[in-house]
DSSP file (Angstrom, degrees, kcal/mol; ACC not computed):
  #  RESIDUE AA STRUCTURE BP1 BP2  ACC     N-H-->O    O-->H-N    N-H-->O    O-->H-N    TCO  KAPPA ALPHA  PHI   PSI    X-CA   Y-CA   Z-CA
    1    1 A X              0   0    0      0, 0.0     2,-0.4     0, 0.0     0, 0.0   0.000 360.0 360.0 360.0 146.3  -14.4    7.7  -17.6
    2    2 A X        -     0   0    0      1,-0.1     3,-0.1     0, 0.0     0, 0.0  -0.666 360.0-103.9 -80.1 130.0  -12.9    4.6  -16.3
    3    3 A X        -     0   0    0     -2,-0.4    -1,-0.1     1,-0.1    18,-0.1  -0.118  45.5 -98.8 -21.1 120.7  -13.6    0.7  -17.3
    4    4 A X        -     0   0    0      1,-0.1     3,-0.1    17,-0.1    -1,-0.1  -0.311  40.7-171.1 -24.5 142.9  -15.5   -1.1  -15.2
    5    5 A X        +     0   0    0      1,-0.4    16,-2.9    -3,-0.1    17,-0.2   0.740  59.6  19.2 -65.9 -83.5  -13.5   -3.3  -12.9
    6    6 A X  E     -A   20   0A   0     14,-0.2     2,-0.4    15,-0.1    -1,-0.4  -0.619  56.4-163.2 -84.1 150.1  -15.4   -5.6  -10.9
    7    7 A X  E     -A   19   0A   0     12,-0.6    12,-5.6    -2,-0.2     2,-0.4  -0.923  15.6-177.2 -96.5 158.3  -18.8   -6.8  -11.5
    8    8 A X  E     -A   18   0A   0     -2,-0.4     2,-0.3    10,-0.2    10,-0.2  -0.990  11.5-169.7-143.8 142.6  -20.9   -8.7   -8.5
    9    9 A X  E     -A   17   0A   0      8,-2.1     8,-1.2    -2,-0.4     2,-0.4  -0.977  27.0-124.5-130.4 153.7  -23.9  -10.1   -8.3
   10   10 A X  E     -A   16   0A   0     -2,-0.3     6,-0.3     6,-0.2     3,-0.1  -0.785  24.8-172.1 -88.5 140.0  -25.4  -11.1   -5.3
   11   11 A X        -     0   0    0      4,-2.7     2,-0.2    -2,-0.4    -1,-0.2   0.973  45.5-104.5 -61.1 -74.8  -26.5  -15.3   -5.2
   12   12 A X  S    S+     0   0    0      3,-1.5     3,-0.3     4,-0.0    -1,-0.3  -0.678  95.0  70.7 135.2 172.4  -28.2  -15.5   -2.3
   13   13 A X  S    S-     0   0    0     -2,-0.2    25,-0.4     1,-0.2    18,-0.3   0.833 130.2 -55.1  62.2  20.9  -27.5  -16.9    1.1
   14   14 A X  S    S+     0   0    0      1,-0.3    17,-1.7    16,-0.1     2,-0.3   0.873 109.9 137.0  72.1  18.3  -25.0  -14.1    1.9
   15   15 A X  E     - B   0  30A   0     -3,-0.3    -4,-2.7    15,-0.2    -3,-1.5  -0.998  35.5-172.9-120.5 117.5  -23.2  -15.1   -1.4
   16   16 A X  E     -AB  10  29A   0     13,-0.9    13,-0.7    -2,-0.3     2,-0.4  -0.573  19.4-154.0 -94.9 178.0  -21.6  -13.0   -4.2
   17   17 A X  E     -AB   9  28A   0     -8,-1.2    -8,-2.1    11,-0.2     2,-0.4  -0.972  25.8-171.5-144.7  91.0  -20.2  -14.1   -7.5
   18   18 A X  E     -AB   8  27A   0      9,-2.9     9,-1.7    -2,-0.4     2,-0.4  -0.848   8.8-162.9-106.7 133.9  -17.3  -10.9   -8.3
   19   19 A X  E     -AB   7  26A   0    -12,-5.6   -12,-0.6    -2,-0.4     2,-0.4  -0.962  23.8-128.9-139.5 141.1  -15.9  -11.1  -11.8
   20   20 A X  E  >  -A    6   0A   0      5,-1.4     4,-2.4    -2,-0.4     3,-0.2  -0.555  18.0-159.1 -60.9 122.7  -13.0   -9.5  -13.2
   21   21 A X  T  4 S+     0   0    0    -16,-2.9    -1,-0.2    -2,-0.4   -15,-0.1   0.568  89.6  52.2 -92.4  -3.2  -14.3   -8.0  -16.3
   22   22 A X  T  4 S+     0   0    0    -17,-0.2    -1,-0.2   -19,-0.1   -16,-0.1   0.814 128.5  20.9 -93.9 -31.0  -10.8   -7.7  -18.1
   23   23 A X  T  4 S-     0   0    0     -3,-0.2    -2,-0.2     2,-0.1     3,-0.1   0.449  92.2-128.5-125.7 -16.5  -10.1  -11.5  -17.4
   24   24 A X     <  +     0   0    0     -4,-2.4    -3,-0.2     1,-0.2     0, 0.0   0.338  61.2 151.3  98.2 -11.9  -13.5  -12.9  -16.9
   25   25 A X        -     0   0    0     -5,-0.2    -5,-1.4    -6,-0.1     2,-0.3  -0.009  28.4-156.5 -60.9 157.2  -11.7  -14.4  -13.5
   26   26 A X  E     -B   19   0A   0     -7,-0.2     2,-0.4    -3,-0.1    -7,-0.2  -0.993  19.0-167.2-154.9 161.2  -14.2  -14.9  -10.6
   27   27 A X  E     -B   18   0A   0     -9,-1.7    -9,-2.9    -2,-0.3     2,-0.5  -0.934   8.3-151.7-119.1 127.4  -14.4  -15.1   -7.0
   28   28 A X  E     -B   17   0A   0     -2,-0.4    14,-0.7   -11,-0.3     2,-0.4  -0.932  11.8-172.5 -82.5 105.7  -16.8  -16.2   -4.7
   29   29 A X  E     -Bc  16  42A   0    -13,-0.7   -13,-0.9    -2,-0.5     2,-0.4  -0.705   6.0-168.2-117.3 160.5  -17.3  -15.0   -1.1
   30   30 A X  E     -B   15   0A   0     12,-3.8     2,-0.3    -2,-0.4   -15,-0.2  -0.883  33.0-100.2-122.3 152.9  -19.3  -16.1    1.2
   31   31 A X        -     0   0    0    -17,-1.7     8,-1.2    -2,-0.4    10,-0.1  -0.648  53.6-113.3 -38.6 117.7  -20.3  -14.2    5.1
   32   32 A X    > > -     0   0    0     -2,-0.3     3,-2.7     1,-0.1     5,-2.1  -0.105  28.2 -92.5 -84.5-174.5  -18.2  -16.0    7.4
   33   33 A X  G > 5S+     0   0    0      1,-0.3     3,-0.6     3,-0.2    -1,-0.1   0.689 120.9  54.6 -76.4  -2.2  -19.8  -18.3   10.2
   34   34 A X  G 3 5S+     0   0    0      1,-0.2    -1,-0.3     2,-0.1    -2,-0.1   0.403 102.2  49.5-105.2  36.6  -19.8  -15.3   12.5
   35   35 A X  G < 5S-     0   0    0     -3,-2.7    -1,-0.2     2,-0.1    -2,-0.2  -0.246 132.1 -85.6-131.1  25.7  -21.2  -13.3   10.8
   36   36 A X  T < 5S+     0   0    0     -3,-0.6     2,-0.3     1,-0.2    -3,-0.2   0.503  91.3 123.7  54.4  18.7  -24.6  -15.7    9.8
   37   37 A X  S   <S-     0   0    0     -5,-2.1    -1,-0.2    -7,-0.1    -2,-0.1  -0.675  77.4-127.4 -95.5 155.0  -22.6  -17.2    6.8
   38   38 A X        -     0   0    0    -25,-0.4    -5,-0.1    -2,-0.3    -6,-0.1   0.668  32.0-151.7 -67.8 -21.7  -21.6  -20.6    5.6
   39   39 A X        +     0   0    0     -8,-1.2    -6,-0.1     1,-0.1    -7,-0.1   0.757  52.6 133.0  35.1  42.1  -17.9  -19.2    5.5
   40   40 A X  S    S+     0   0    0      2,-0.1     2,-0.2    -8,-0.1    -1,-0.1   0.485  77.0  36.7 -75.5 -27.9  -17.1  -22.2    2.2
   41   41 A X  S    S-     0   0    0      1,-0.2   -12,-0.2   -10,-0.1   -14,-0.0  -0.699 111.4 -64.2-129.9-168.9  -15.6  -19.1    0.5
   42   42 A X  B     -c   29   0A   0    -14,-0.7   -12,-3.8    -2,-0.2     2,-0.3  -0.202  49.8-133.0 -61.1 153.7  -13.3  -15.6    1.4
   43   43 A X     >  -     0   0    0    -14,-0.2     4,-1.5     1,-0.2   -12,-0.2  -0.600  19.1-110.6 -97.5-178.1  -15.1  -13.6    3.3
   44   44 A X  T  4 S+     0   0    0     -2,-0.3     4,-0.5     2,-0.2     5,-0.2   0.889 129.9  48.5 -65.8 -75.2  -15.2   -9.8    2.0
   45   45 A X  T >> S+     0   0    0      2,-0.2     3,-3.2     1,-0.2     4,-2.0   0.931 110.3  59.3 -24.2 -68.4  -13.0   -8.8    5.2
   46   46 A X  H 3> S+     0   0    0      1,-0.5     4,-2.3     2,-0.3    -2,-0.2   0.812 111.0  37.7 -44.9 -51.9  -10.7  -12.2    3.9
   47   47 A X  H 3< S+     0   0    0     -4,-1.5    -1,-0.5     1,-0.2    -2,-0.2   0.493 109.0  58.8 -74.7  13.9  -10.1  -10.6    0.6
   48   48 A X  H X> S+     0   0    0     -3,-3.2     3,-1.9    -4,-0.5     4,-1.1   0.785 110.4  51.6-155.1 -56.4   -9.6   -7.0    2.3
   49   49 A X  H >< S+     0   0    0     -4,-2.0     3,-2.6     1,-0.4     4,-0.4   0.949 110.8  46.5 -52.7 -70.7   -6.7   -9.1    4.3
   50   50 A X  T 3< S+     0   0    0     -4,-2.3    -1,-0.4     1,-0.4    -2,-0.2   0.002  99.4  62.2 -88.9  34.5   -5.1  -10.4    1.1
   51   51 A X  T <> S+     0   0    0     -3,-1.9     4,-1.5     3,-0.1    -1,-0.4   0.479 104.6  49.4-101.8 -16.0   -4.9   -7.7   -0.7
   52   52 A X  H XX S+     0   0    0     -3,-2.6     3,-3.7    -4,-1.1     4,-0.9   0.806 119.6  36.4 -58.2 -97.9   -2.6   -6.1    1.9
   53   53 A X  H 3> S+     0   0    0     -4,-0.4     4,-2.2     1,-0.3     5,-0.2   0.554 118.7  51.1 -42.4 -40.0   -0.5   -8.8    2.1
   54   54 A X  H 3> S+     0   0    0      1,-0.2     4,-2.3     2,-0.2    -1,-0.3   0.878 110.3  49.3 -47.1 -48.5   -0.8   -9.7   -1.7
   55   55 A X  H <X S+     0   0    0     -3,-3.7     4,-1.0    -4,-1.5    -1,-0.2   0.415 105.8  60.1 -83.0   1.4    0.0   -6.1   -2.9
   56   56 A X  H  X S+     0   0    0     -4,-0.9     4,-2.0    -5,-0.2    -1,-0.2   0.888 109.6  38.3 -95.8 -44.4    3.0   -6.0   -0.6
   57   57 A X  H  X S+     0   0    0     -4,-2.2     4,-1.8     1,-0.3    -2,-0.2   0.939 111.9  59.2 -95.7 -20.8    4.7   -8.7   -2.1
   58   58 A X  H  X S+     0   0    0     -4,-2.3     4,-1.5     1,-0.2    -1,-0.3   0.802 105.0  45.8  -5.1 -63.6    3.7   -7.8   -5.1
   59   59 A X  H  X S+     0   0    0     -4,-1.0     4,-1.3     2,-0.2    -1,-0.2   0.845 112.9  51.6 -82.6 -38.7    5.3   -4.5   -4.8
   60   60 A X  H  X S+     0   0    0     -4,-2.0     4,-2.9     1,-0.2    -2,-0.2   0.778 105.8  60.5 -68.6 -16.7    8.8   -6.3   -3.3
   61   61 A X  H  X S+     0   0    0     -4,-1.8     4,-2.9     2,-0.2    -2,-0.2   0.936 105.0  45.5 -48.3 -60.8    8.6   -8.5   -6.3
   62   62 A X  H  X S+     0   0    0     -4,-1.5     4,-1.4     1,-0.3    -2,-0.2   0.714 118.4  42.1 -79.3 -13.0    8.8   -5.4   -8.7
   63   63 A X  H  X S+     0   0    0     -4,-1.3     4,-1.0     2,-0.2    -1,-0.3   0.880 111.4  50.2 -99.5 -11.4   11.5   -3.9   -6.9
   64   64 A X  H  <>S+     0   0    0     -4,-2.9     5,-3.5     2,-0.2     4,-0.3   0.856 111.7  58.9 -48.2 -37.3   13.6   -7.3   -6.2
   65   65 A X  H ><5S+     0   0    0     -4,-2.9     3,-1.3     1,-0.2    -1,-0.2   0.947 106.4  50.4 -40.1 -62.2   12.9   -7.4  -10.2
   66   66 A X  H 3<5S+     0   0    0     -4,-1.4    -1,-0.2     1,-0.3    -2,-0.2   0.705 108.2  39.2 -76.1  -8.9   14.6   -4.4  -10.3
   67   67 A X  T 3<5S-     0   0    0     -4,-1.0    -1,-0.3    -3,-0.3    -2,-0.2   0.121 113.5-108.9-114.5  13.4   17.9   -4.5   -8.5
   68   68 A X  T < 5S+     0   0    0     -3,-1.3     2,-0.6    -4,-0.3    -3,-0.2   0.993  73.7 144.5  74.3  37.3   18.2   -8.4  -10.2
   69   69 A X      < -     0   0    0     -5,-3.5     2,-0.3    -6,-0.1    -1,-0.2  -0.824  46.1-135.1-136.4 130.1   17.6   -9.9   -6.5
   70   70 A X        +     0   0    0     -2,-0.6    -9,-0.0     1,-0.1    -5,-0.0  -0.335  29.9 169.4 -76.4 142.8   15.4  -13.4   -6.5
   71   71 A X        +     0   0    0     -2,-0.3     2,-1.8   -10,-0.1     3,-0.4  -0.026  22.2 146.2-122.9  22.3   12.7  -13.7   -4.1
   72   72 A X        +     0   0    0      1,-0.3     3,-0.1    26,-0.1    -2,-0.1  -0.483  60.1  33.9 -79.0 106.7   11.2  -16.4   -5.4
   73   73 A X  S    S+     0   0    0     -2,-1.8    -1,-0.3     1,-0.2    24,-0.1  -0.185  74.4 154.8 131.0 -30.3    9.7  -18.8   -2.7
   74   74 A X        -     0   0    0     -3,-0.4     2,-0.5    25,-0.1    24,-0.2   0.027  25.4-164.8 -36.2 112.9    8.7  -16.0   -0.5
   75   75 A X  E     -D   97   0B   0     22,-1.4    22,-3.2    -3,-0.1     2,-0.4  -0.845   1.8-158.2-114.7 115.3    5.9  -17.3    1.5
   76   76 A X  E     -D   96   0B   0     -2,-0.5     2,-0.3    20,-0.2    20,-0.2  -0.801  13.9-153.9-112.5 165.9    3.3  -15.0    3.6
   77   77 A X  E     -D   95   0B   0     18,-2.9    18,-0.9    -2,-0.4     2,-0.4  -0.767  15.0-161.0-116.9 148.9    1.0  -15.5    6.5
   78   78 A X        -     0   0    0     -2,-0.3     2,-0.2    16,-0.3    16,-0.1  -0.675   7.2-158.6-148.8 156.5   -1.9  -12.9    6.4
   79   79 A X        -     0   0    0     -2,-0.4    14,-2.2    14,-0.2     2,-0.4  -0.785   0.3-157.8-160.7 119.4   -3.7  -12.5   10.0
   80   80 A X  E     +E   92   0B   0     12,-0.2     2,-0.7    -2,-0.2    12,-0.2  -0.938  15.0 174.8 -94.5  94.5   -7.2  -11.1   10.1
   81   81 A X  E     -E   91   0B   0     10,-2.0    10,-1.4    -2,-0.4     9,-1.2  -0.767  12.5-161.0-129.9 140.4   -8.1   -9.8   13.3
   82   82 A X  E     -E   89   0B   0     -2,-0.7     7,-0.3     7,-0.2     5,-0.1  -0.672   8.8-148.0-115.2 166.6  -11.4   -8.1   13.6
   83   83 A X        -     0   0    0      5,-2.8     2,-0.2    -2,-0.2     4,-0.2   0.732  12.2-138.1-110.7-110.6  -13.1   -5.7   15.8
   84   84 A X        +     0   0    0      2,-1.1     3,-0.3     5,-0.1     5,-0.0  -0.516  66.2  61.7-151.3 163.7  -16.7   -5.2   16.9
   85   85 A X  S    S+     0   0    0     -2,-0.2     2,-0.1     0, 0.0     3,-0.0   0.841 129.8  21.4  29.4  77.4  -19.0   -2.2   17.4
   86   86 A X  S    S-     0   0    0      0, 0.0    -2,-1.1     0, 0.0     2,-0.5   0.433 110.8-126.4 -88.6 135.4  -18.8   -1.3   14.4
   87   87 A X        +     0   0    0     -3,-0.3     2,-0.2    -4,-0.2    -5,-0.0  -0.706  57.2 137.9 -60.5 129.9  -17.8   -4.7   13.2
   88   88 A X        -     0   0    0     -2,-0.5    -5,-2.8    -7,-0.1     2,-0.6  -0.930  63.8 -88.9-153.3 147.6  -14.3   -3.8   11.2
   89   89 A X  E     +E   82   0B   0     -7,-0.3    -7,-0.2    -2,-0.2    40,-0.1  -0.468  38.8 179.7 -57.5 128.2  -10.8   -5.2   10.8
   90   90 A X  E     +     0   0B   0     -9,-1.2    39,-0.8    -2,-0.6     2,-0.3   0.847  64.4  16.3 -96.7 -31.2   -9.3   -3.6   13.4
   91   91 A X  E     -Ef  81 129B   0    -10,-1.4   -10,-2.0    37,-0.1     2,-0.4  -0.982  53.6-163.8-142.5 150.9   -5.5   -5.4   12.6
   92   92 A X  E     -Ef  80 130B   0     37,-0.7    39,-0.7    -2,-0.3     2,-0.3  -0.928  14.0-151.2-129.7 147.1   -4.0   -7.2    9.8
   93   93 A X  E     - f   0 131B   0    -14,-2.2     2,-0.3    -2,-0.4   -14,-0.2  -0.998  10.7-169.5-122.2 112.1   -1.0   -9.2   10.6
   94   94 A X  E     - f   0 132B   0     37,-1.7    39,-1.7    -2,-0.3     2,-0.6  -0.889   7.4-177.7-119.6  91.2    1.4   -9.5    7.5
   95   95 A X  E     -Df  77 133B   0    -18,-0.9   -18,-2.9    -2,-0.3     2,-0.8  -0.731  11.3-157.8-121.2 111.3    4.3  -12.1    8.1
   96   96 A X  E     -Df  76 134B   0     37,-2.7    39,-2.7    -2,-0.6     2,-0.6  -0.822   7.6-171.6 -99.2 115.2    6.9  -12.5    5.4
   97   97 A X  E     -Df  75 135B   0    -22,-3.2   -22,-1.4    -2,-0.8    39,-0.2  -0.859  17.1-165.4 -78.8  83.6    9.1  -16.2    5.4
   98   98 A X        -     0   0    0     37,-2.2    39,-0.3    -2,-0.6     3,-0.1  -0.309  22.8-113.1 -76.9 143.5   11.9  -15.6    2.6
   99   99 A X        -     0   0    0      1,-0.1    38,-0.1    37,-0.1    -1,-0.1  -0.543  42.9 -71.9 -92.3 165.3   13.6  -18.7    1.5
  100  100 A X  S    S+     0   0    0     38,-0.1     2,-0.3    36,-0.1    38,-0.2  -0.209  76.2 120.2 -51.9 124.9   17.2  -19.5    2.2
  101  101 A X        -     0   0    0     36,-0.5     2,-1.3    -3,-0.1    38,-0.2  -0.875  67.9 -82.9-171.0-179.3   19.2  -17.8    0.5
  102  102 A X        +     0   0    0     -2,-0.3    36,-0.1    36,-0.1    -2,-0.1  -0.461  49.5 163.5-101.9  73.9   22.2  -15.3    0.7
  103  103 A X        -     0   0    0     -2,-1.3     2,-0.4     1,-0.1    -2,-0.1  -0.260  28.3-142.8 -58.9 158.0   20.9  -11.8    1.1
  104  104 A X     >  -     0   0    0      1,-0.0     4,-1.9     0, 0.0     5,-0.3  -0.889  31.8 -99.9-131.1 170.8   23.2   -9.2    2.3
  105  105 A X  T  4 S+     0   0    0     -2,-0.4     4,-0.3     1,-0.2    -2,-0.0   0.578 124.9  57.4 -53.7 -10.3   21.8   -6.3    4.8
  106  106 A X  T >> S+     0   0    0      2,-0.2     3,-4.0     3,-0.1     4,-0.6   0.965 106.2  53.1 -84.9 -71.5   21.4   -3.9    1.9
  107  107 A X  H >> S+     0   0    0      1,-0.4     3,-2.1     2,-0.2     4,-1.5   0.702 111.8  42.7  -4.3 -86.3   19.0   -6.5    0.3
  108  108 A X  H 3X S+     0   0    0     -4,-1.9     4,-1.2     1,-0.3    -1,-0.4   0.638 113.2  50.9 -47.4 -36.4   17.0   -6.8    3.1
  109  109 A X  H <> S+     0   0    0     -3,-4.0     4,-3.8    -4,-0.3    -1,-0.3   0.846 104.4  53.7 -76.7 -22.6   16.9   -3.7    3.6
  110  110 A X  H << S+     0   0    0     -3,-2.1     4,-0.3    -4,-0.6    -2,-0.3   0.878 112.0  48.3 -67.1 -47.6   16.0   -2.8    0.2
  111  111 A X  H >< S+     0   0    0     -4,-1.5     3,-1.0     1,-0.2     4,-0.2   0.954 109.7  54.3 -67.5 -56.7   12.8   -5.3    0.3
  112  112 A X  H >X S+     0   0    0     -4,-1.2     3,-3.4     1,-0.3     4,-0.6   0.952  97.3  55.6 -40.1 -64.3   11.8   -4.0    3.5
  113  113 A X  T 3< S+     0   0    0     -4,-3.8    -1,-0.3     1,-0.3     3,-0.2   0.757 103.6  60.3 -67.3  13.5   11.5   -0.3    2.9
  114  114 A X  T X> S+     0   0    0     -3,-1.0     3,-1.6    -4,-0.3     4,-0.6   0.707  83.5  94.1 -87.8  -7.1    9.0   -1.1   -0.2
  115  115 A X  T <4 S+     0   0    0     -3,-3.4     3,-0.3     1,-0.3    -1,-0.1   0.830  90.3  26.1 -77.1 -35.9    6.8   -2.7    2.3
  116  116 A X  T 3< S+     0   0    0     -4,-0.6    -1,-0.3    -3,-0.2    -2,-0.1   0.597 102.9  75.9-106.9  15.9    4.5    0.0    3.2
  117  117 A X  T <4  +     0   0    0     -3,-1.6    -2,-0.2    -4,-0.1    -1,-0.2   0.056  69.3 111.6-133.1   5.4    4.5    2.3    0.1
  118  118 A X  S  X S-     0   0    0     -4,-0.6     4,-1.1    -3,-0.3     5,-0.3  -0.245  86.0 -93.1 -75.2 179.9    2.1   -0.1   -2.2
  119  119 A X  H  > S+     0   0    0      1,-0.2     4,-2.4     2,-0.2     5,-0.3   0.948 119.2  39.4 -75.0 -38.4   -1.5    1.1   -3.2
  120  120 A X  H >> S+     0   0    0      2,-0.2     3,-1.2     1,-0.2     4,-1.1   0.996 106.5  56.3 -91.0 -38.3   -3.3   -0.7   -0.3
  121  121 A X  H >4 S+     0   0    0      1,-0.2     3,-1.0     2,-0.2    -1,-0.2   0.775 119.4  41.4 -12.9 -80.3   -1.1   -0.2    2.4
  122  122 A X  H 3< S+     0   0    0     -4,-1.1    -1,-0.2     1,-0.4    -2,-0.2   0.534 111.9  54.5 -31.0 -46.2   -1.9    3.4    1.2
  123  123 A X  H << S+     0   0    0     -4,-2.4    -1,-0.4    -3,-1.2    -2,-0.2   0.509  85.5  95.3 -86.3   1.3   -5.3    2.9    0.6
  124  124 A X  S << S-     0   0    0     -4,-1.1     2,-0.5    -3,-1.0     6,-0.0  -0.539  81.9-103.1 -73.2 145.9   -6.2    1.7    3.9
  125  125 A X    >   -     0   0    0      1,-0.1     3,-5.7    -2,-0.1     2,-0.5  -0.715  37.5-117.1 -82.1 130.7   -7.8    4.2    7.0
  126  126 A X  T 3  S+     0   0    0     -2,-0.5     3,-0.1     1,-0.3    -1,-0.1   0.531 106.7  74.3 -46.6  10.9   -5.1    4.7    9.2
  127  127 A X  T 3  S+     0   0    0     -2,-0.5     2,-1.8     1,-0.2    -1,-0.3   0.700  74.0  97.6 -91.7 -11.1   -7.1    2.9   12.2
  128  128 A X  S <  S-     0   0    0     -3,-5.7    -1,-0.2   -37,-0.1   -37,-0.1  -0.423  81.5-141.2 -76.4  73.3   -6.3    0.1   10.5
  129  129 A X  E     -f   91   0B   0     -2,-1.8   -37,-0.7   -39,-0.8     2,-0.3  -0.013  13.7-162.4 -46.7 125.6   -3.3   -1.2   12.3
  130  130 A X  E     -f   92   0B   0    -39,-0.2     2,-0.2    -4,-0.1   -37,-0.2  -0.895   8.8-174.2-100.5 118.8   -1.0   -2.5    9.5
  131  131 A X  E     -f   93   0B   0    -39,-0.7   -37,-1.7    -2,-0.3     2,-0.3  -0.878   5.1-179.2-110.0 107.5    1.6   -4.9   11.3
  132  132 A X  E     +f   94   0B   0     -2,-0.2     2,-0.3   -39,-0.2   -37,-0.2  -0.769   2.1 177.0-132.3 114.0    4.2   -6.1    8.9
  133  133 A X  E     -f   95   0B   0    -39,-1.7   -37,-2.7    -2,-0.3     2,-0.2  -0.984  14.7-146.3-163.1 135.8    7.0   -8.5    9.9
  134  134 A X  E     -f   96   0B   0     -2,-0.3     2,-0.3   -39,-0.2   -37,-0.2  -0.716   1.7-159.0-119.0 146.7   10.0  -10.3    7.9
  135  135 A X  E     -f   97   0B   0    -39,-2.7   -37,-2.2    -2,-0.2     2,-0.6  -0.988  10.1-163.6-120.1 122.2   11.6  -13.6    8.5
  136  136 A X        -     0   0    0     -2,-0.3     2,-0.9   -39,-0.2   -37,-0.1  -0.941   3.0-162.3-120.5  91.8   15.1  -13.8    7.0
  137  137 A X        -     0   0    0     -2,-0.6   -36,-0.5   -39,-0.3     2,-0.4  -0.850  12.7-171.0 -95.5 103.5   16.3  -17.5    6.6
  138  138 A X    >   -     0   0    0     -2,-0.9     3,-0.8   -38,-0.2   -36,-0.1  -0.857  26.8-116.5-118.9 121.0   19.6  -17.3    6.2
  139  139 A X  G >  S+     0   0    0     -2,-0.4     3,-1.5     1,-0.4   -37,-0.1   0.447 109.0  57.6   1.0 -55.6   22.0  -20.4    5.2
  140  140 A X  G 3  S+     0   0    0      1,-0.3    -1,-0.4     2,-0.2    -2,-0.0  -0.422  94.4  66.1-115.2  33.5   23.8  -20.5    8.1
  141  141 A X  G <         0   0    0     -3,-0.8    -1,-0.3    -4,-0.0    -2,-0.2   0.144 360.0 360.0-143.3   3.3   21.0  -20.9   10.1
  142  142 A X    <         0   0    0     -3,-1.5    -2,-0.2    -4,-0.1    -3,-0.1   0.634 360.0 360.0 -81.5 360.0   20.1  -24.3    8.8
């Protein structure tokens, strides 16, 4: 049987308290305001977002790691865009900035194809339009 992961407790007010039970770490989310929440913290949806985008670079991290190419400054833009009846995320929009430096086309390419092959991509239902799009800032473009 597996470790717990997560516990949550509910506050009140459309407020949970999640802690990581290996690190004690915690999070707070709130309902967002259109949804009858105070929306002061991530919304559930909000994390749901950034774990795409989190786990993505995540996953280009371990393979830039491995072929010795730095990606350090690599900045993303997460877009939530959600549906009604059923309320769902309908789209996440995952926009990767890469900082100046001198990638060559292999590179880039190399970071790219990892982009859709991490555990949430993966884990997602496929109605959930994944749109995933890299910005390449290139020297010679300042």
């Amino acid at each position: 049987m597996s470790a717990i992961t997560i516990k949550t407790t509910y506050l009140d007010d459309l407020r949970t308290e999640n802690v990581h039970v290996q690190s004690g770490n915690k999070v707070i989310t709130d309902a967002p305001l259109d949804n009858r929440g105070k929306g002061e913290y991530f919304s559930p949806t909000d994390l749901l977002a950034t774990a795409l985008g989190s786990c993505i670079m995540t996953i280009m991290g371990i393979k830039a790691r491995d072929y010795d190419i730095d990606i350090e400054g690599t900045e993303v833009e997460v877009t939530k865009i959600m549906a009604s009846d059923p309320r769902r995320v309908a789209e996440v929009v995952v926009e990767f900035y890469f900082p100046v430096k001198h990638y060559s086309e292999s590179q880039k390419k190399l970071i790219e194809s990892v982009a859709g092959i991490s555990p949430v991509p993966l884990s997602l239902h496929p109605d959930l339009k994944q749109t995933i799009r890299f910005n390449w800032r290139d020297p010679e473009d300042q």
